[in-house]
N, C-alpha and C positions, 0 to 999 in steps of 0.2 A: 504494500500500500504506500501511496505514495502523501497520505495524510493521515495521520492517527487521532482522535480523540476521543477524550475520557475525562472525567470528573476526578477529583482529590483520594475519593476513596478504594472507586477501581483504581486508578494508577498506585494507590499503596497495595491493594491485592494482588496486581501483577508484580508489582518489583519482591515482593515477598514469598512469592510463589515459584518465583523463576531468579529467586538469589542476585538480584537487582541493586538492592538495599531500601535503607528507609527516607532517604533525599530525594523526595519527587523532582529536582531539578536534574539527579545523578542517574534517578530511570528515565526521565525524560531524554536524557544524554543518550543514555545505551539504548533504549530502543530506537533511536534516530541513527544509531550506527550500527541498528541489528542488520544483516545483510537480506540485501531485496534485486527481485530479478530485473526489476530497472536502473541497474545503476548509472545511467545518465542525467538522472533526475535523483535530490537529497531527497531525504524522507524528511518531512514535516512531523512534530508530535506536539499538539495541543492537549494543555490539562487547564479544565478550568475550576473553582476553587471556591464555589460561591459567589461572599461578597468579597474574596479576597482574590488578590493581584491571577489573572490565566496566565501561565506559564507555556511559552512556543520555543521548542529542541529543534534547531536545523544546522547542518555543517559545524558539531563541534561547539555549538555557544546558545545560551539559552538566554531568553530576552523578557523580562514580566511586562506584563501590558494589568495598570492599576484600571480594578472596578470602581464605576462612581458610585458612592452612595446613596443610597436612597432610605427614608425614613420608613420608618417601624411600621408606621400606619397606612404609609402606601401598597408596602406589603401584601398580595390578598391569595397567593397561591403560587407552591414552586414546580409545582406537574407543569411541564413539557420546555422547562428553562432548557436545560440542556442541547434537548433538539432543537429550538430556538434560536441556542447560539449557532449551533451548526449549521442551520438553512439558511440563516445572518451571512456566515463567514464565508458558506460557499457561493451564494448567490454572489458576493463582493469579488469573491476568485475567479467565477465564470465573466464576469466585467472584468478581469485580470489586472484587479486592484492588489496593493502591492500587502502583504504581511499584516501587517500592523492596521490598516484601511480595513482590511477582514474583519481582526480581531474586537476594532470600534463597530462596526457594524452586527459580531453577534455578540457581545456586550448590550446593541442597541436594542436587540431582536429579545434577547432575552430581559431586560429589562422592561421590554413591553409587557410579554407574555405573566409575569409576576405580580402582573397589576390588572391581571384578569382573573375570573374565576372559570379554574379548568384551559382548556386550551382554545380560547374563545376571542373570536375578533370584532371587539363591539364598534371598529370604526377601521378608515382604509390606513395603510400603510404608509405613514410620511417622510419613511428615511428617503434620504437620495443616493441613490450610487455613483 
């Protein structure tokens, strides 16, 4: 695969699983240098972490990209955050936006989605790619 992603807690089960270690930035590392049949192309490894910083593994160096905050009470539901960020990040990557442009965009997807109840779109889409 030539993009990996996972949340805080899958990525501590795989690094623990597969003798990895316990530094999600150090499995982040090794999986992006696990060997893949395209090696013309890095492998990408996104871990994202909640409200806390998502973590992106390519070429040997890993980069945090901080989540904004958002308050307690905006808060209304975390079903389908994850997938959220991922259709975020890859719709930004099919516009062959660069890394970090992804990452703001499913930070953006998912910070939508969390402020809905269930996975529900009570209005149209305003990010811009």
């Amino acid at each position: 695969a030539d993009y990996v992603f996972c949340n805080e807690s899958e990525a501590a089960a795989y690094g623990k699983k597969h003798g990895l270690g316990d530094d999600l930035k150090e499995v982040a590392l090794k999986i992006a240098a696990s060997p893949k049949k395209n090696s013309a192309k890095p492998r990408t490894v996104i871990f994202t972490q909640g409200s806390e910083s998502t973590l992106v593994a390519c070429d040997g160096k890993v980069v945090e990209y901080a989540v904004e905050s958002l308050a307690k009470e905006q808060l209304v539901d975390t079903n389908g955050a994850g997938d959220a960020f991922v259709g975020g990040f890859l719709a930004s990557l099919l516009a062959e936006k660069e890394v970090g442009t992804c990452v703001e965009a499913g930070h953006w997807a998912a910070r939508f989605i969390i402020q809905q109840s269930g996975c529900t779109l009570t209005k149209a889409c305003e990010y811009k790619l």
